[in-house]
N, C-alpha and C positions, 0 to 999 in steps of 0.2 A: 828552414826550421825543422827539426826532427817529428815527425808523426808516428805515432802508436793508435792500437786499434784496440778496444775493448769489447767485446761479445754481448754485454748486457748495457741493455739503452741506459743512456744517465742521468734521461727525466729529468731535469731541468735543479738535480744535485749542484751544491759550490764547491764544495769540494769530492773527490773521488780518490779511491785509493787502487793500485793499479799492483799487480800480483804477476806471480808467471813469468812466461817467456818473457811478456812485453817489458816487465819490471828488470829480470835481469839484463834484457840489452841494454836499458837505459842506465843501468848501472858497472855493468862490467866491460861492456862494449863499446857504447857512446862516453862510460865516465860521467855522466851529468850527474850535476851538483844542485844543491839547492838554492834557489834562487833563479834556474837557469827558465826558458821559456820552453813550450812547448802544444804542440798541435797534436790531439786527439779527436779520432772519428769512431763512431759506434752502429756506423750500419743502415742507419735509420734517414742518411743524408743531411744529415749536421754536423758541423767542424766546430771543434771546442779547442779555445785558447787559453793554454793557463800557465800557471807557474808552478814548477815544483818548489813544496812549503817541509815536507819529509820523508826523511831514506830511513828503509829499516831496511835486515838483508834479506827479507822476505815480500816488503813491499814499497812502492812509493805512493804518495799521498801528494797530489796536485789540485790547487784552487783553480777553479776557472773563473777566467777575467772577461772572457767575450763568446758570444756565439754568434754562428752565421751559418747561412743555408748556401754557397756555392752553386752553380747547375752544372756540374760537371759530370751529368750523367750525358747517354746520347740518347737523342729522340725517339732513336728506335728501338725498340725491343728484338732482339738477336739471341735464340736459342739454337747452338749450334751440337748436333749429336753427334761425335766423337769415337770413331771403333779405336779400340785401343790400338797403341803402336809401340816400338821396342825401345827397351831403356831410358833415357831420360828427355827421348821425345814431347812426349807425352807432358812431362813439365816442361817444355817449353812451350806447347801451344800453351796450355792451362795462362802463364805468365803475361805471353803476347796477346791471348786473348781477351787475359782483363784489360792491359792497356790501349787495345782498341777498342773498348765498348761493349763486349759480349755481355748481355744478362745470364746465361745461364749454359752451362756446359752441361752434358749428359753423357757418358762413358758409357759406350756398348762393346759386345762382342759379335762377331759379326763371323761370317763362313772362314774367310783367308785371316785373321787375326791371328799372326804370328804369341803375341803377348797372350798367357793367360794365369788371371786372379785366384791364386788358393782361396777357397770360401773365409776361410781362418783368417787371411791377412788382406780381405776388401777393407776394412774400416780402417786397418793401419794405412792402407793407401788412399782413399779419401783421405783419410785425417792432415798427408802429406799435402795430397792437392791443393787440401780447401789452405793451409798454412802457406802455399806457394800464392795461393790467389791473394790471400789480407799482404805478404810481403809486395806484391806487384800494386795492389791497390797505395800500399805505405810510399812507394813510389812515385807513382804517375799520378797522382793526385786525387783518384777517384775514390768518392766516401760511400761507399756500398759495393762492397765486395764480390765478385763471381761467384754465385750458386753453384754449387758441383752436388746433382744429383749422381743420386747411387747407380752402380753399375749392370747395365740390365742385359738382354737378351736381343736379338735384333728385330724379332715382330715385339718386342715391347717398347723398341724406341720407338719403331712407326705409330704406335698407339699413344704416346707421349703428346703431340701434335693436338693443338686447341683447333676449335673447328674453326676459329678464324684468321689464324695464321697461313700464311702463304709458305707452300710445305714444297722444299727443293730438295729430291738427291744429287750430290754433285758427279759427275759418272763421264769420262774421257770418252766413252763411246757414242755418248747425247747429240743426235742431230742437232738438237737445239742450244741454239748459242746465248749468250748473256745480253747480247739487242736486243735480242728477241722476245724477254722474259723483261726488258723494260719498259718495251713500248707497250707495251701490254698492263704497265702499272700506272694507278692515275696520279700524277706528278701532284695534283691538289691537296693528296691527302697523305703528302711524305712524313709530317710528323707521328700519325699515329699508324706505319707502317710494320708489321710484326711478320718476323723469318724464321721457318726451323726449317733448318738443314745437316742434313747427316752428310758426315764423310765417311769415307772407305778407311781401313787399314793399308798398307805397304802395296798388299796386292789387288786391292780395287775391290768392287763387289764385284758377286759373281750374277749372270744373267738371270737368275731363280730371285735374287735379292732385288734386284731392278724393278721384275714386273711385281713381286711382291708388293713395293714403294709403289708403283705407279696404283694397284689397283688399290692401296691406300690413300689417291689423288696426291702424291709428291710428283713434281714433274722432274724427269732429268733433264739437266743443265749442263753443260762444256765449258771448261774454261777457256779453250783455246785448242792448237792443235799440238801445244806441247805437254808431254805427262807430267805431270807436279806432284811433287813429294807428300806423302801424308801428311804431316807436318806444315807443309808451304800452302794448299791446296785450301782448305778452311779460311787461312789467315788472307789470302788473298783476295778469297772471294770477299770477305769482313771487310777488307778496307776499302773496295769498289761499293759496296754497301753504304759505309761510313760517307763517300765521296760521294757518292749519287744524292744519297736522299737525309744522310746523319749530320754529322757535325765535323768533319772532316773536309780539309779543300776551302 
């Protein structure tokens, strides 16, 4: 069944009327008619079932017939910081990370950051993100969205970091391996297990960025002894995450 997303919670309304982007897919894209069914989320982790009752070419107007709480979030809480990377990288982690689980992406800029954000055009590129993340969400089934904080500096992502989060750089040069950083976790308390970890850009961090993290208490981490793509490297580490301790596997 088609799903739309709405910004403003819908408080327990019977009917809603549905405007925008979301409106014209449903009408020029999808063609739906009235009478047709249809599944709406609002953020708040509630799935709303209704019917479209009227088309205008400005809005559609849908009764809802059911509601239900789904748990299609993951157990864990997964803030992963993000150096920017080229082209349309960058949505694609955003995509793949909301369909594995991530809570929250944070875009920095970091030493080797090939990509960089005219101050004039950050909010048009959030604006793109966070529209990439509700599409990805509209997908894979999850009713609360990826956070896409705004884009900072690189000792501003390390300050990002709650003091109870378990705080990873991921860094190719790391003696230390991903055993190593499990056995070390207490398997008891996997549900309420919370990650930030920053990845690099194209060309890794540079050594000054390392002990910065470190003496921030991030520890560096290795994936292995193969180099992984900006891009590959986040979303990997995500789904060993997922499989270890989430709802994956």
């Amino acid at each position: 069944m088609p799903r739309f997303f709405v910004s403003v919670p819908i408080l327990g309304e019977e009917e809603i009327r549905i405007s925008g982007r979301e409106a014209r897919h449903m009408r020029r894209v999808l063609r739906l008619k009235v009478g047709d069914r249809v599944d709406i989320f609002d953020g708040t982790g509630k799935e709303y079932h209704g019917q479209i009752t009227h088309q205008h070419h400005q809005n559609v107007t849908v009764r809802i017939v059911e509601t239900t709480s789904p748990d299609q979030e993951s157990p864990l809480t997964l803030v992963m910081g993000q150096s920017l990377i080229k082209g349309d990288k960058m949505d694609f982690v955003i995509q793949k990370a909301t369909e594995m689980g991530v809570s929250t992406i944070i875009p920095f800029v970091s030493s080797r950051s090939v990509t960089r954000v005219d101050p004039g055009n950050i909010e048009q590129r959030l604006n793109r993100w966070r529209a990439i993340a509700v599409e990805s969400s509209k997908q894979c089934g999850r009713l609360i969205p990826l956070n896409i904080g705004t884009i900072l500096g690189f000792d501003e992502a390390l300050g990002r970091a709650p003091l109870s989060t378990r705080r990873i750089i991921l860094c190719e040069r790391a003696t230390y391996r991903l055993k190593s950083l499990f056995r070390e976790i207490d398997r008891s308390s996997r549900s309420s297990q919370s990650f930030y970890f920053i990845v690099g850009p194209e060309g890794g961090f540079t050594e000054d960025e390392v002990k910065k993290a470190e003496k921030a208490e991030f520890t560096p981490v290795s994936l292995g002894s193969r180099i992984l793509r900006a891009e590959t490297a986040g979303l990997s580490f995500v789904s060993i995450l997922q499989y270890e301790w989430g709802d994956m596997g």
